[in-house]
CHARMM internal coordinates of N, CA and C (Angstrom, degrees):
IC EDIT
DIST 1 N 1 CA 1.4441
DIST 1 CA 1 C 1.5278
ANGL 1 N 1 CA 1 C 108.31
DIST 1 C 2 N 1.5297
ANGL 1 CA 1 C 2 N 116.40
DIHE 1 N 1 CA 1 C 2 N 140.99
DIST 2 N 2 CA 1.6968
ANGL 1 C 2 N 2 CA 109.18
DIHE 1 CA 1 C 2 N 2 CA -161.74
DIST 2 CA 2 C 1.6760
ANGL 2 N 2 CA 2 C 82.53
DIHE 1 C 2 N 2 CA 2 C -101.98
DIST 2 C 3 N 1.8799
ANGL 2 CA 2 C 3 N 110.59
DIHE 2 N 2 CA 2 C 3 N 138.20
DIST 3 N 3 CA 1.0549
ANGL 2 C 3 N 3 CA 130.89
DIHE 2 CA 2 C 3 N 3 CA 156.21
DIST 3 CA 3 C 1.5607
ANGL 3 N 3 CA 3 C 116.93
DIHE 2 C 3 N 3 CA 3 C 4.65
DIST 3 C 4 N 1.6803
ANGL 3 CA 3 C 4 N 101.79
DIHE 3 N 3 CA 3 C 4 N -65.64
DIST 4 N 4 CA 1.6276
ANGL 3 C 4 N 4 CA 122.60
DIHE 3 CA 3 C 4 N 4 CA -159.91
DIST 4 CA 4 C 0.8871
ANGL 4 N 4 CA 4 C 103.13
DIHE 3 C 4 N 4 CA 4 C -56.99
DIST 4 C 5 N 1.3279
ANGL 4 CA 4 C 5 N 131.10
DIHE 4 N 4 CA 4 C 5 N -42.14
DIST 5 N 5 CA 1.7972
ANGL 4 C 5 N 5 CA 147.06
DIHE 4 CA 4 C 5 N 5 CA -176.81
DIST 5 CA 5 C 1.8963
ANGL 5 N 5 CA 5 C 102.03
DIHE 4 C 5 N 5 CA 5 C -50.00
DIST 5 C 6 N 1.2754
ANGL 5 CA 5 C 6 N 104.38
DIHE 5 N 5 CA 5 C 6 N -51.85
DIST 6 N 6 CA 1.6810
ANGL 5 C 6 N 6 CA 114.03
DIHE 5 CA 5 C 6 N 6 CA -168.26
DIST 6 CA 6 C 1.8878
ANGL 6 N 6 CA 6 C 80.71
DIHE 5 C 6 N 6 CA 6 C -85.77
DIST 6 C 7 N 0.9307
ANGL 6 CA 6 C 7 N 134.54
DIHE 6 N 6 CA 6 C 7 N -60.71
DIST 7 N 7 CA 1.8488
ANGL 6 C 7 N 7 CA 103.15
DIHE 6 CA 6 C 7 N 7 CA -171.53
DIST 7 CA 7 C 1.4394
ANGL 7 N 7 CA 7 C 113.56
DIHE 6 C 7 N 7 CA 7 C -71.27
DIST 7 C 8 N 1.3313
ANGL 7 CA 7 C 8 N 126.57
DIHE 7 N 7 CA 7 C 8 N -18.04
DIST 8 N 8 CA 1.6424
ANGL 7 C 8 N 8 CA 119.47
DIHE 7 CA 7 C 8 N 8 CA 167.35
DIST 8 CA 8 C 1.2618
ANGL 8 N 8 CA 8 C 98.29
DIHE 7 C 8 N 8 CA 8 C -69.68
DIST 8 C 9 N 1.6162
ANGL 8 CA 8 C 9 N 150.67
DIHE 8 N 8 CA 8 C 9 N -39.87
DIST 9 N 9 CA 1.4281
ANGL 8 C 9 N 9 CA 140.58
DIHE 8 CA 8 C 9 N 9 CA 154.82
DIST 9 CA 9 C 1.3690
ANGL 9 N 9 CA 9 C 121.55
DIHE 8 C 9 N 9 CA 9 C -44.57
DIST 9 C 10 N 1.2252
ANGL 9 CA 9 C 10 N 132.40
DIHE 9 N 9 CA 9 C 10 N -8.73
DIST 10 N 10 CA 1.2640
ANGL 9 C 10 N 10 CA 117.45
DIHE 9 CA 9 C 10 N 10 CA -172.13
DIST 10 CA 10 C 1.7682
ANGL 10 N 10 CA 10 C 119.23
DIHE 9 C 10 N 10 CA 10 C 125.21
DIST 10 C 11 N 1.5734
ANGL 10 CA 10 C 11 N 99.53
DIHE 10 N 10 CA 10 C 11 N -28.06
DIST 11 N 11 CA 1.5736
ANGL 10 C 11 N 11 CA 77.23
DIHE 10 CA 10 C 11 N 11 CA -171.85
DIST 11 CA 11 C 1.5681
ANGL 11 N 11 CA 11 C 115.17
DIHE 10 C 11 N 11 CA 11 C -80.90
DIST 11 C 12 N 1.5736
ANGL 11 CA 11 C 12 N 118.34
DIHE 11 N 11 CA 11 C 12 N -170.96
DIST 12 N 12 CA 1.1811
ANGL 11 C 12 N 12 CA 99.92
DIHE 11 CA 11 C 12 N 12 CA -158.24
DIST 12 CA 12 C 1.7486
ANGL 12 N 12 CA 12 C 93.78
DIHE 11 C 12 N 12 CA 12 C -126.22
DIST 12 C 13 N 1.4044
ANGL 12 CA 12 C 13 N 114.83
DIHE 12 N 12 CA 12 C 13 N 6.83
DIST 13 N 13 CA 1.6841
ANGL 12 C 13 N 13 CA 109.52
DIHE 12 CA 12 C 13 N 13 CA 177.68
DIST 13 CA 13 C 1.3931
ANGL 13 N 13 CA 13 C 89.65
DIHE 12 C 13 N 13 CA 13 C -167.56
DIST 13 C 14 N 1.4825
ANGL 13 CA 13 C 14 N 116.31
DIHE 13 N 13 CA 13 C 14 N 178.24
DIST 14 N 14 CA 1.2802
ANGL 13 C 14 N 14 CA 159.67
DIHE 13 CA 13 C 14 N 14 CA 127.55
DIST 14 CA 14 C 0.9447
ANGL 14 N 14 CA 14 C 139.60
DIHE 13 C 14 N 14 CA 14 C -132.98
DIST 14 C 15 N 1.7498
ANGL 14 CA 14 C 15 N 130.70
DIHE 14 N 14 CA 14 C 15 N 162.24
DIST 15 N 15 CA 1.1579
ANGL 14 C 15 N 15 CA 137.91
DIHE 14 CA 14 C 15 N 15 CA -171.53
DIST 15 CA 15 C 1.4842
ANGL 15 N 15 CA 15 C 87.72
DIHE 14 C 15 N 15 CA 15 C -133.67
DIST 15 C 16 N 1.7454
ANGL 15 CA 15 C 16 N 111.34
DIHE 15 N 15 CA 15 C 16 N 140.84
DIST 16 N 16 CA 1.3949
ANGL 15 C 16 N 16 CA 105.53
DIHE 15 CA 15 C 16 N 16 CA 156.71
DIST 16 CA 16 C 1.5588
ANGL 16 N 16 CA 16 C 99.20
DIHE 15 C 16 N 16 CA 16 C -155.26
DIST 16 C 17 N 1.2927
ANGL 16 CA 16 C 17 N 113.82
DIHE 16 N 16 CA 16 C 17 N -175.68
DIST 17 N 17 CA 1.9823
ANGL 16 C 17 N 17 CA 120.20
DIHE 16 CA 16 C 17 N 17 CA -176.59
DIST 17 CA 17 C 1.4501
ANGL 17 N 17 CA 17 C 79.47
DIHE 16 C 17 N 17 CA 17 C -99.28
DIST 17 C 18 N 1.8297
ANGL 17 CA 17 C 18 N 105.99
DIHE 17 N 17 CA 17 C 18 N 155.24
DIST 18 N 18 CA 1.0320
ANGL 17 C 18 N 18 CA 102.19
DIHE 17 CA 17 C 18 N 18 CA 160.49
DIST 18 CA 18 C 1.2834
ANGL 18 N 18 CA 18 C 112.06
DIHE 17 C 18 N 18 CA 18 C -124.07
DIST 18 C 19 N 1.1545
ANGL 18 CA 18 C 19 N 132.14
DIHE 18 N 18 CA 18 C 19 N 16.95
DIST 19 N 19 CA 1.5685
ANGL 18 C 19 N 19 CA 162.39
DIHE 18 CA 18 C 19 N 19 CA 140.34
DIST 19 CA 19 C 1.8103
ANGL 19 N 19 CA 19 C 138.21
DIHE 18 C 19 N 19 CA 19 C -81.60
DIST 19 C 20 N 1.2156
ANGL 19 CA 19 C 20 N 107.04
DIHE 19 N 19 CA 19 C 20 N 63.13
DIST 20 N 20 CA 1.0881
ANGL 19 C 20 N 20 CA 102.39
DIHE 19 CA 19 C 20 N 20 CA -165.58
DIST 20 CA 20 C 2.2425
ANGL 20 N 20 CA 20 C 117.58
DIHE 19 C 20 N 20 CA 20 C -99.09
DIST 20 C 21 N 1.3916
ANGL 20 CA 20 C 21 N 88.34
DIHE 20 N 20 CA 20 C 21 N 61.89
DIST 21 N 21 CA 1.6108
ANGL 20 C 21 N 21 CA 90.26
DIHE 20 CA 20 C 21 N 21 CA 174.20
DIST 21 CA 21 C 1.3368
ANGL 21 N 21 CA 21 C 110.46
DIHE 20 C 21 N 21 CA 21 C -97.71
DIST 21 C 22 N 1.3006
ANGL 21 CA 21 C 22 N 119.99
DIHE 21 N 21 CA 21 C 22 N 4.78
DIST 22 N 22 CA 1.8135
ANGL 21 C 22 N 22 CA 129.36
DIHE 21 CA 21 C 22 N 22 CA -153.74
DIST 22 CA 22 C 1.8233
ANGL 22 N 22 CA 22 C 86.45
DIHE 21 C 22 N 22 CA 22 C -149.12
DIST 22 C 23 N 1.5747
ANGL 22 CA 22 C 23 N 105.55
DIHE 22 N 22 CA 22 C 23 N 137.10
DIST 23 N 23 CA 1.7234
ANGL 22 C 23 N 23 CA 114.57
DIHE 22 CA 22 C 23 N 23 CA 155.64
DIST 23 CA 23 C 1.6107
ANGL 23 N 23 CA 23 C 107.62
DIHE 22 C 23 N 23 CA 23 C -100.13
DIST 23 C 24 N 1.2867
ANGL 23 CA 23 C 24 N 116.82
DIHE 23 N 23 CA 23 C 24 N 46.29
DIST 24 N 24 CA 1.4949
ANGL 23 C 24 N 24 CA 96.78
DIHE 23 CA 23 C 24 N 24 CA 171.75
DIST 24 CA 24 C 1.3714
ANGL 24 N 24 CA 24 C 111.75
DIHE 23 C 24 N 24 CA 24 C -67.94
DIST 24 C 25 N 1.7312
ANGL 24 CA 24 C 25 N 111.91
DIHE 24 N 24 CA 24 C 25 N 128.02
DIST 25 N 25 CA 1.3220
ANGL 24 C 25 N 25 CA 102.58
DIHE 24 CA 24 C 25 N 25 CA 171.02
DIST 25 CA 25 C 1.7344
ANGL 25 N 25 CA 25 C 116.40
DIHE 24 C 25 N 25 CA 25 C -72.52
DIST 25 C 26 N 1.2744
ANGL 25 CA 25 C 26 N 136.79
DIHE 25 N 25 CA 25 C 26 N 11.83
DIST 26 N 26 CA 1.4549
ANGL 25 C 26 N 26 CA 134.15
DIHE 25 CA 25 C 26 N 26 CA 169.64
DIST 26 CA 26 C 1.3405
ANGL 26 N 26 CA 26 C 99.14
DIHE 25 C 26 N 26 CA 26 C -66.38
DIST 26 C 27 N 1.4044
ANGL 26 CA 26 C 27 N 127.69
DIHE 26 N 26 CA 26 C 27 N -21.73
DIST 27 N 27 CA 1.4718
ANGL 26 C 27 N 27 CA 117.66
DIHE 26 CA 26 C 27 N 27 CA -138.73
DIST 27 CA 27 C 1.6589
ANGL 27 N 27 CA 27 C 96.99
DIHE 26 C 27 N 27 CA 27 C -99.39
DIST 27 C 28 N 1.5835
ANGL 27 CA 27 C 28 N 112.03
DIHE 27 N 27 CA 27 C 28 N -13.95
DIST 28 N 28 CA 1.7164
ANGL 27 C 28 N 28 CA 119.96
DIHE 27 CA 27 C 28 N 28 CA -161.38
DIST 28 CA 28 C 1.5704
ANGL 28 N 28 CA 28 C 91.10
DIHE 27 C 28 N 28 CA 28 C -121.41
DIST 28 C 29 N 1.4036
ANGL 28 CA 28 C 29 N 100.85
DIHE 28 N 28 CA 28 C 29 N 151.89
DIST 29 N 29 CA 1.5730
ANGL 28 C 29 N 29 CA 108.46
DIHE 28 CA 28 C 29 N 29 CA -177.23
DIST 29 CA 29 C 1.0385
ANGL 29 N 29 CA 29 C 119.67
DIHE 28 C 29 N 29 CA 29 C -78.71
DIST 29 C 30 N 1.3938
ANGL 29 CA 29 C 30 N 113.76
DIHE 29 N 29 CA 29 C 30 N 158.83
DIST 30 N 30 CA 1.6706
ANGL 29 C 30 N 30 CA 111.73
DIHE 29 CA 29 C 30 N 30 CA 168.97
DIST 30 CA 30 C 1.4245
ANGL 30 N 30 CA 30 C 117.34
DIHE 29 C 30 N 30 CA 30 C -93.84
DIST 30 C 31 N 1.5601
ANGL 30 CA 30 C 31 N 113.60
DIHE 30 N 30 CA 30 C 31 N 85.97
DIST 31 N 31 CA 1.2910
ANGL 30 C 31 N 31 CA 103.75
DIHE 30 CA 30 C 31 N 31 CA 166.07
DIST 31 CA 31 C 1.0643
ANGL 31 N 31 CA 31 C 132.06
DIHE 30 C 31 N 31 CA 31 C 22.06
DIST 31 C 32 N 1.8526
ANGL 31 CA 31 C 32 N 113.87
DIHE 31 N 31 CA 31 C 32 N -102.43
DIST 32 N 32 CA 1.1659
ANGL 31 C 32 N 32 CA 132.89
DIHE 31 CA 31 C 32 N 32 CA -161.99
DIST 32 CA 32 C 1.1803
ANGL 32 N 32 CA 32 C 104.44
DIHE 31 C 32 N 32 CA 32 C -64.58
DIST 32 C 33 N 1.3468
ANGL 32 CA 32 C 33 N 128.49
DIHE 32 N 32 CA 32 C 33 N -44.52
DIST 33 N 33 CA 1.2204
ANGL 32 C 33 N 33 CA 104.88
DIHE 32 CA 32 C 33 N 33 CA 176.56
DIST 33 CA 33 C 1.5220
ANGL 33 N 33 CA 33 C 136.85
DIHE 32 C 33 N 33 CA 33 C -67.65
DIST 33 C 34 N 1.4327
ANGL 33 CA 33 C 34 N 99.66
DIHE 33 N 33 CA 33 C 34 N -32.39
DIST 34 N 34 CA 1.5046
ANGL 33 C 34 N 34 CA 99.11
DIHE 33 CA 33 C 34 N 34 CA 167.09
DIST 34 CA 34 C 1.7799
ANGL 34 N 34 CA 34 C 121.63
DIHE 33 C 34 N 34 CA 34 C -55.22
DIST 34 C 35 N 1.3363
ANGL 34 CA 34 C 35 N 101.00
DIHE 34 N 34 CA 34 C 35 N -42.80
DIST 35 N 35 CA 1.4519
ANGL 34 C 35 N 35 CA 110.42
DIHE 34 CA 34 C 35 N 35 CA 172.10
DIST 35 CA 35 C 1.5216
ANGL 35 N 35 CA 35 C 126.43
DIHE 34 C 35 N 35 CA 35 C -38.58
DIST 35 C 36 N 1.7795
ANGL 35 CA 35 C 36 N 92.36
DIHE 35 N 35 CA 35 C 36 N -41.09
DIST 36 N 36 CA 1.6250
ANGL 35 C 36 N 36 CA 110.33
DIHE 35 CA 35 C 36 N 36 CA -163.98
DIST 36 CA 36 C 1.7817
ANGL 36 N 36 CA 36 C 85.92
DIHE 35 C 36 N 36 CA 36 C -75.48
DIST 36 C 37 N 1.2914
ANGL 36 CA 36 C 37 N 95.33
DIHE 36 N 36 CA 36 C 37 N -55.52
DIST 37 N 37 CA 2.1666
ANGL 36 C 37 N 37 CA 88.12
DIHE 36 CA 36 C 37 N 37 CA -174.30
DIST 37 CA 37 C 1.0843
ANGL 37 N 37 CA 37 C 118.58
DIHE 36 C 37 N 37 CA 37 C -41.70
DIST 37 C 38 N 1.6438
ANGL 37 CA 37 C 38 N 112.75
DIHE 37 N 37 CA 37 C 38 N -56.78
DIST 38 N 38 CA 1.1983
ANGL 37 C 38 N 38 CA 116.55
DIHE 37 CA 37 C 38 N 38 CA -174.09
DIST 38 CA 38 C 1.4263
ANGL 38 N 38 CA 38 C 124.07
DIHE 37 C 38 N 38 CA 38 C -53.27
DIST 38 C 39 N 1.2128
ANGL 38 CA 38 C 39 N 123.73
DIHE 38 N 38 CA 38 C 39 N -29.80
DIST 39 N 39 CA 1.5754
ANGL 38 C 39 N 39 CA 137.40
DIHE 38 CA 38 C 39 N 39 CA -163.60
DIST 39 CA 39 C 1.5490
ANGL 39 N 39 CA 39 C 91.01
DIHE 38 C 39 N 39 CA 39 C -108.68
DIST 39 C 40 N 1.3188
ANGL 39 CA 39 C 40 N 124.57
DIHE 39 N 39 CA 39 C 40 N -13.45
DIST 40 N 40 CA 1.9064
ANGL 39 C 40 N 40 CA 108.97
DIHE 39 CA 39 C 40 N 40 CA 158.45
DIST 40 CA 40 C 1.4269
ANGL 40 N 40 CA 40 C 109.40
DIHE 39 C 40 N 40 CA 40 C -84.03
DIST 40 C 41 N 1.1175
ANGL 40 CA 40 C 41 N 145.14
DIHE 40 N 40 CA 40 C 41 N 1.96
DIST 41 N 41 CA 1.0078
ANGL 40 C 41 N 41 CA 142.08
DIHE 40 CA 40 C 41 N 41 CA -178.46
DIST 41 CA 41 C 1.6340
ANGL 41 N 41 CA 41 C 152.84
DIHE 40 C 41 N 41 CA 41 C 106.79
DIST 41 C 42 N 1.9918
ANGL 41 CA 41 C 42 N 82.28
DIHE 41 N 41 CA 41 C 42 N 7.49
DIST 42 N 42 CA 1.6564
ANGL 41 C 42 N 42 CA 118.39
DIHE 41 CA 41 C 42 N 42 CA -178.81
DIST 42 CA 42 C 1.6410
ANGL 42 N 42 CA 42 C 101.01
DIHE 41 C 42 N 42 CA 42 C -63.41
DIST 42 C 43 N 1.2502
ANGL 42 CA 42 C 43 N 103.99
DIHE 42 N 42 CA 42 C 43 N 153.04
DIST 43 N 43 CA 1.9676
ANGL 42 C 43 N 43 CA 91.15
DIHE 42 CA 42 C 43 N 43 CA 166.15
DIST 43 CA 43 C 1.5587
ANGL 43 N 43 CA 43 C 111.40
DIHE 42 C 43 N 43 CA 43 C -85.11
DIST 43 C 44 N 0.8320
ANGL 43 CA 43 C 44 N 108.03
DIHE 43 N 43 CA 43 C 44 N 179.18
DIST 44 N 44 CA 1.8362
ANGL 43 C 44 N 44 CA 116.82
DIHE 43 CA 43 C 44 N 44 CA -162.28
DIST 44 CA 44 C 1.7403
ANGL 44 N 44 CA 44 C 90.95
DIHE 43 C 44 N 44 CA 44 C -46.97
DIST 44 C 45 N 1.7130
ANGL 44 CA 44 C 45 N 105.57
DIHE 44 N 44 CA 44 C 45 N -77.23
DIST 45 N 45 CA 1.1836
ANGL 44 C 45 N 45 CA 113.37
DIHE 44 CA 44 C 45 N 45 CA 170.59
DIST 45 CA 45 C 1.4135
ANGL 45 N 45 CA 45 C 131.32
DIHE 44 C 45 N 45 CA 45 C -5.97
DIST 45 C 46 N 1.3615
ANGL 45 CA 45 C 46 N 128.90
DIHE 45 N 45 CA 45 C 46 N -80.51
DIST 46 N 46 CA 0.8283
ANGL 45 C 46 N 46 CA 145.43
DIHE 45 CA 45 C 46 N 46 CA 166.28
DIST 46 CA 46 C 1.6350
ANGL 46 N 46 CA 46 C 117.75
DIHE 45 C 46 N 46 CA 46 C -51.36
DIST 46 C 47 N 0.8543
ANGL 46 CA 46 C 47 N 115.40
DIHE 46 N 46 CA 46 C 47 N -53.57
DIST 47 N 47 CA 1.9757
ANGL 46 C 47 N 47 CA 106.83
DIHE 46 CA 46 C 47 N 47 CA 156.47
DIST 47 CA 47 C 1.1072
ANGL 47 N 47 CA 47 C 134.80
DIHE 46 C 47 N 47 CA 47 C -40.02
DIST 47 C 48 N 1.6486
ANGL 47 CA 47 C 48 N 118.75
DIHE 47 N 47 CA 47 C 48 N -48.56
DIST 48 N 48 CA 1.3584
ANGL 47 C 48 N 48 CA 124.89
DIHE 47 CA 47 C 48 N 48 CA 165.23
DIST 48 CA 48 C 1.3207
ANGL 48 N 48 CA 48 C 120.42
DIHE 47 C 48 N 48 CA 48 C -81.55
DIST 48 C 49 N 1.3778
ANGL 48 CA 48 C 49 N 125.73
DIHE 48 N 48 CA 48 C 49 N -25.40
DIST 49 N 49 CA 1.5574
ANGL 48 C 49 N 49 CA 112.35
DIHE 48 CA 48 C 49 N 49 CA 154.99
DIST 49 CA 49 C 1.6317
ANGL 49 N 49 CA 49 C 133.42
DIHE 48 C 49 N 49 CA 49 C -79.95
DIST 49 C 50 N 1.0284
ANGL 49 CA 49 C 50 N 104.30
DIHE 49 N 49 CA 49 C 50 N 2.39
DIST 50 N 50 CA 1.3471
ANGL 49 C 50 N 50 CA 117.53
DIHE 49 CA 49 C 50 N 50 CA 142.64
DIST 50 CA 50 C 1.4890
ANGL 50 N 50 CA 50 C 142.48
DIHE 49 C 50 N 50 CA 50 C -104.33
DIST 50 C 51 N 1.0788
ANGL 50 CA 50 C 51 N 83.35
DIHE 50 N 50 CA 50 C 51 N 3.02
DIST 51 N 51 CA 1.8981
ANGL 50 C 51 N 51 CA 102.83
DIHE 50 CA 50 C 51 N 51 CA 168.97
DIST 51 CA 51 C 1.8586
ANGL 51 N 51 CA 51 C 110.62
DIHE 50 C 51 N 51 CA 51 C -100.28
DIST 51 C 52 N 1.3294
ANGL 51 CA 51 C 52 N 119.27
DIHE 51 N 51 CA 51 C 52 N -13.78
DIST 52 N 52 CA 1.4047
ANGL 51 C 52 N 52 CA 131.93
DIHE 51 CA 51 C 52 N 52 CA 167.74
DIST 52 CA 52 C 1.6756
ANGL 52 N 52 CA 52 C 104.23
DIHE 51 C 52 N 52 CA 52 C -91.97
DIST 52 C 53 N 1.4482
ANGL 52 CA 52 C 53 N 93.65
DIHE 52 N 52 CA 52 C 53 N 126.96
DIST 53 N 53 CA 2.0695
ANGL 52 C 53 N 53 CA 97.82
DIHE 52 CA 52 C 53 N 53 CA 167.93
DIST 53 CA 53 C 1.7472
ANGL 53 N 53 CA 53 C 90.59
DIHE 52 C 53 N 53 CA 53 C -85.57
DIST 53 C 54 N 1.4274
ANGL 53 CA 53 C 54 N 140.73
DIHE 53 N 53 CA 53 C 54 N -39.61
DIST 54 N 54 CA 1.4309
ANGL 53 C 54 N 54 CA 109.30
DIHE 53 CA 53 C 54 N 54 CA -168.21
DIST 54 CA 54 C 1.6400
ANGL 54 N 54 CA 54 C 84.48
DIHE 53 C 54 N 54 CA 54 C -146.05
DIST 54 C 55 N 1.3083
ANGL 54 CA 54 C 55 N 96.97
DIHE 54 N 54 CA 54 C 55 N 115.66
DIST 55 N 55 CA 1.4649
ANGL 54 C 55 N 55 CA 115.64
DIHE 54 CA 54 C 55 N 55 CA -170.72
DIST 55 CA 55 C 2.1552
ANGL 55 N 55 CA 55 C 104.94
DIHE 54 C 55 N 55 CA 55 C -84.59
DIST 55 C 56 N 1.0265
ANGL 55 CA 55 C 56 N 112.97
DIHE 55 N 55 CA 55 C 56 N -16.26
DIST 56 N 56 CA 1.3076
ANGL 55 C 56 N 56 CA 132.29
DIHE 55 CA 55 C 56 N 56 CA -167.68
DIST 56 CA 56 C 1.4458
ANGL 56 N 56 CA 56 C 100.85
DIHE 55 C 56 N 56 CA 56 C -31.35
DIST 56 C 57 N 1.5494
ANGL 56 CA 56 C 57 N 97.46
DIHE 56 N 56 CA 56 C 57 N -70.91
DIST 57 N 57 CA 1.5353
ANGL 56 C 57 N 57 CA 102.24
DIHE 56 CA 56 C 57 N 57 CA 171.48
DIST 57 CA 57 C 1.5772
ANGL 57 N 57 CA 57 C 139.42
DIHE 56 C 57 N 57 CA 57 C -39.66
DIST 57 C 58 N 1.3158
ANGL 57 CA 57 C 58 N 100.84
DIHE 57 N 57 CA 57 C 58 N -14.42
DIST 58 N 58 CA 1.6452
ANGL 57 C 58 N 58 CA 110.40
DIHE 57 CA 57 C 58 N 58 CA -136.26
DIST 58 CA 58 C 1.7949
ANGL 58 N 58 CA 58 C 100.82
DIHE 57 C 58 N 58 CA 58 C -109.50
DIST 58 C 59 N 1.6523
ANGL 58 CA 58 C 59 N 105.42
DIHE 58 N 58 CA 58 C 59 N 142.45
DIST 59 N 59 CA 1.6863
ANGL 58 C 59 N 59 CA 87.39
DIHE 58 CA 58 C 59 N 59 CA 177.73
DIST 59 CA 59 C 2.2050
ANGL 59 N 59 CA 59 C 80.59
DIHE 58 C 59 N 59 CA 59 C -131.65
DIST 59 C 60 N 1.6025
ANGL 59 CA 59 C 60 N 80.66
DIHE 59 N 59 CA 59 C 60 N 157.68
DIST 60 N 60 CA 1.5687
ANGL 59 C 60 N 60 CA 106.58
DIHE 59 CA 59 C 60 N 60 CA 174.90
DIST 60 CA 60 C 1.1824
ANGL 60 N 60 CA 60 C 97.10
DIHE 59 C 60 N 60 CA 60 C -119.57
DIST 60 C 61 N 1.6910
ANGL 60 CA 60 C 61 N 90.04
DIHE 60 N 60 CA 60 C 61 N 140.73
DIST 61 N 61 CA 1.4942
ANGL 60 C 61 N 61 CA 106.89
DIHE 60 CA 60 C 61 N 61 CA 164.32
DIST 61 CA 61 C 1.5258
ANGL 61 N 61 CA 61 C 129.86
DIHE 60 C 61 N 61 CA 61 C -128.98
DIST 61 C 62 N 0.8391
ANGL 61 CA 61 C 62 N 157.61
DIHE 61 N 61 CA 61 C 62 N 133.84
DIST 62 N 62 CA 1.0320
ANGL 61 C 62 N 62 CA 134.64
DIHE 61 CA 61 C 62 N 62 CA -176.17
DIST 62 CA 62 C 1.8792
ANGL 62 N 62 CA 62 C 117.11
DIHE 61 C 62 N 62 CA 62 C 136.74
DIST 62 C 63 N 1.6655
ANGL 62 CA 62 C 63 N 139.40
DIHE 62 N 62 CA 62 C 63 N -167.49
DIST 63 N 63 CA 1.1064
ANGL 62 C 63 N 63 CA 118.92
DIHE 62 CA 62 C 63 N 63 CA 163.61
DIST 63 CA 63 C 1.3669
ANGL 63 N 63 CA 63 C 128.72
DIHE 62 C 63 N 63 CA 63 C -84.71
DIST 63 C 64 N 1.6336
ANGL 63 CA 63 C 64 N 140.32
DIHE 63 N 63 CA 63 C 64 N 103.72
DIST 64 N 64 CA 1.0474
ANGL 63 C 64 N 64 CA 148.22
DIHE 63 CA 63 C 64 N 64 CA -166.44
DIST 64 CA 64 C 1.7049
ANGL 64 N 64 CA 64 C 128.00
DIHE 63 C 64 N 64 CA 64 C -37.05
DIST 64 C 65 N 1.7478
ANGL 64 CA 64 C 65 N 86.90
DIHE 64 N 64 CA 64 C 65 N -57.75
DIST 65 N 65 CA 1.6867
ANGL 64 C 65 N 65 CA 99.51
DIHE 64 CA 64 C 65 N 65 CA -174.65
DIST 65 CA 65 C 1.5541
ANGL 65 N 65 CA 65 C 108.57
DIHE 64 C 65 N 65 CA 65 C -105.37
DIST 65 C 66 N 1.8478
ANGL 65 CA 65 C 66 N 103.33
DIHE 65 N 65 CA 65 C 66 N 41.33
DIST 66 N 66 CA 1.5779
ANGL 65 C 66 N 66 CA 117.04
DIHE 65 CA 65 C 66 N 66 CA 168.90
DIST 66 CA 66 C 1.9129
ANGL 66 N 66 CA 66 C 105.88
DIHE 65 C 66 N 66 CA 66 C -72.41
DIST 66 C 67 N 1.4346
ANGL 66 CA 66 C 67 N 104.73
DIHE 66 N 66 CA 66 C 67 N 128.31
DIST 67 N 67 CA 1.7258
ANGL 66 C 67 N 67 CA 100.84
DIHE 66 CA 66 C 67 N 67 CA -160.32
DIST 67 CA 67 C 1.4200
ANGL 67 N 67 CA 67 C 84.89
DIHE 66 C 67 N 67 CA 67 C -153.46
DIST 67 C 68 N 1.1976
ANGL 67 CA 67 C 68 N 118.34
DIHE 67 N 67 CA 67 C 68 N 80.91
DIST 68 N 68 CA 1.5018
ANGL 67 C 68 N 68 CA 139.80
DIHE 67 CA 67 C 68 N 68 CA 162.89
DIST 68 CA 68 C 1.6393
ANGL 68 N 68 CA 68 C 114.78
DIHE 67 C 68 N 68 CA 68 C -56.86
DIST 68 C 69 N 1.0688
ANGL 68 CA 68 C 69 N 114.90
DIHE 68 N 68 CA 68 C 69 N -46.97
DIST 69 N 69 CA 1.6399
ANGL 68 C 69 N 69 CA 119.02
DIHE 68 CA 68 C 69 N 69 CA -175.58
DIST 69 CA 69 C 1.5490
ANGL 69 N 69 CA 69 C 101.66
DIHE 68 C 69 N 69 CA 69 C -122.17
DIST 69 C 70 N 1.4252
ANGL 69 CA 69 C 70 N 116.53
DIHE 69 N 69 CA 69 C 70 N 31.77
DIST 70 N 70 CA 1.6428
ANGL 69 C 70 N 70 CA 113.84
DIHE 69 CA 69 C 70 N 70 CA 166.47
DIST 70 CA 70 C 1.6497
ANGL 70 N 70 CA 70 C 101.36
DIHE 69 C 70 N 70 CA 70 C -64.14
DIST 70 C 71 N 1.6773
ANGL 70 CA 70 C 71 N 99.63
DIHE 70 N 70 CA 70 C 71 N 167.49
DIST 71 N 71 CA 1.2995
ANGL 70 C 71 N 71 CA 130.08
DIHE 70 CA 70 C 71 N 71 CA 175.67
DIST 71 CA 71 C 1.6826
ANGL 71 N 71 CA 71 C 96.35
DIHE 70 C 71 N 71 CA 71 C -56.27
END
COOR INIT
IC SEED 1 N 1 CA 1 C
IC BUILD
C-alpha cells in the first residue's frame, strides 16, 4: 500500500527505510520512544529523528512541525 493512500486517510506522517538489503535495527525507529516524545510535546519531526540511531536510510513523509500536545 503506497504511503499517500494512509495520508489521504488521515494519517499525518511516516517514517520508512528506503534501502532494505540490510535489517539493521539502528536504521527503524523505536516506537515507544518516539511515541513518548511525540506525546511530550516534540513536533512529529523531531520525535522520529530522535527515535532513529542512523536515520541515513530513512525517508519521512508527511507534516513535520505536526505538534498535537505542544506547549
Amino acid at each position: 500500500m503506497p504511503i499517500t493512500a494512509c495520508l489521504q486517510a488521515g494519517a499525518t506522517a511516516s517514517y520508512g527505510t528506503v534501502e532494505e538489503s540490510c535489517n539493521y535495527s539502528d536504521k527503524f525507529l523505536q516506537a515507544s520512544l518516539m511515541i513518548r516524545r511525540y506525546a511530550s510535546g516534540e513536533t512529529l519531526i523531531e520525535a522520529y529523528w530522535k527515535s532513529v540511531r542512523s536515520p541515513g536510510q530513512g525517508l519521512f513523509i508527511g507534516e513535520p512541525l505536526a505538534r498535537p500536545w505542544g506547549p
